[in-house]
N, C-alpha and C positions, 0 to 999 in steps of 0.2 A: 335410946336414940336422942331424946329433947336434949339429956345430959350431954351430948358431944355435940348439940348443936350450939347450948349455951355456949357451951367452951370457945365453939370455933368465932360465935362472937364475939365473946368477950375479948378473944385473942386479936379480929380485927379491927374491935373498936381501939384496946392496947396501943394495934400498929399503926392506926390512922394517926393517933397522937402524936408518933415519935417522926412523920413527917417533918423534913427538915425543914425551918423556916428561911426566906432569903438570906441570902447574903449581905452582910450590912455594908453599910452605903460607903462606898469612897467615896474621899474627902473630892473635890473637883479642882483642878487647878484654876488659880485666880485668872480671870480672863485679860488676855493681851490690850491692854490699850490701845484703843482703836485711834488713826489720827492724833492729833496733838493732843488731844485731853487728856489734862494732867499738868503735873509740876515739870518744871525745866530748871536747869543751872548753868550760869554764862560761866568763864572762866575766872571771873571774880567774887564770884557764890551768890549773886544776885538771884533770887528765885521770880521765875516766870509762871503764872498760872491760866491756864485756856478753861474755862468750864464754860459748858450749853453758851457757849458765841461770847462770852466776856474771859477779858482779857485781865491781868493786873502784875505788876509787878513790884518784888518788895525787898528790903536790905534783908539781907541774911542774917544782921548781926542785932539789929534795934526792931525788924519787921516791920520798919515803918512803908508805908504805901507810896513808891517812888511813880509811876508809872499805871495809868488804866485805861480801858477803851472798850473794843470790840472787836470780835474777826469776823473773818468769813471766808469759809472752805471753799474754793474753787474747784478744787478737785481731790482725787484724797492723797493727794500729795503735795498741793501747793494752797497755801494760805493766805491773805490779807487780813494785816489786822492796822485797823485805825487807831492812834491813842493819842491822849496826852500826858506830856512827861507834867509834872508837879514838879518836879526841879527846877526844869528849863523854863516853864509856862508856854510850851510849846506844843502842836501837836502836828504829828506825820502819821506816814500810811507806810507800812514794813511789809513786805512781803518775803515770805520762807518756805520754803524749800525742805518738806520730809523725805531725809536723803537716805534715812537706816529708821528701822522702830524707837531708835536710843539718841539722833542727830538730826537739827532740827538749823540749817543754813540760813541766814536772813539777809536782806539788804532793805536798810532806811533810802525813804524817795531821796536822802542826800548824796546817798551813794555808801556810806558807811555799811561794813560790813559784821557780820559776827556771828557767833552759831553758840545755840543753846544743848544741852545732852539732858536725856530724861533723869527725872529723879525716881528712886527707888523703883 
């Protein structure tokens, strides 16, 4: 009798082992950028960057720093961002308009218009 009780241990220590272990981890999808944070591109390849409230803008082609400032989220669809152009040696207050997750509407306090599309 001890001999078939070994066994039947032995058997379910065996099967306690072959317990499946989880399932291994899916990958998660990269998460949606929320608000403008992030890269943008005017239709001249001009790249626009938003990160934690600063703002900057740069040549696509040399990267040089045309444009810098600051925003600020009014809502989570509409933005102010204050800068100064380095070109111009000017500086205005842009307000834009998150029209799509990917389209980003703007109007300078001169009235000039434009709109930016997310990068990657």
């Amino acid at each position: 009798m001890n001999f078939k009780l070994g066994l039947v241990l032995v058997a379910a220590a065996s099967l306690s082992a072959c317990v499946s272990s989880p399932p291994p981890r899916q990958m998660a999808a990269a998460p949606r950028p929320q608000g403008v944070e992030g890269s943008w591109v005017d239709p001249n390849g001009i790249v626009s960057t938003f990160q934690g409230g600063t703002f900057n803008t740069r040549a696509s082609d040399s990267n040089a720093l045309l444009a810098s400032g600051n925003y600020t989220t009014l809502s989570p669809t509409l933005v102010e961002i204050n800068m100064t152009s380095l070109v111009r040696k000017t500086q205005s207050r842009v307000n834009c308009s998150l029209v799509s997750p990917s389209q980003l509407n703007c109007t300078q306090d001169s009235g000039a218009q434009f709109s930016l599309t997310r990068r990657g």
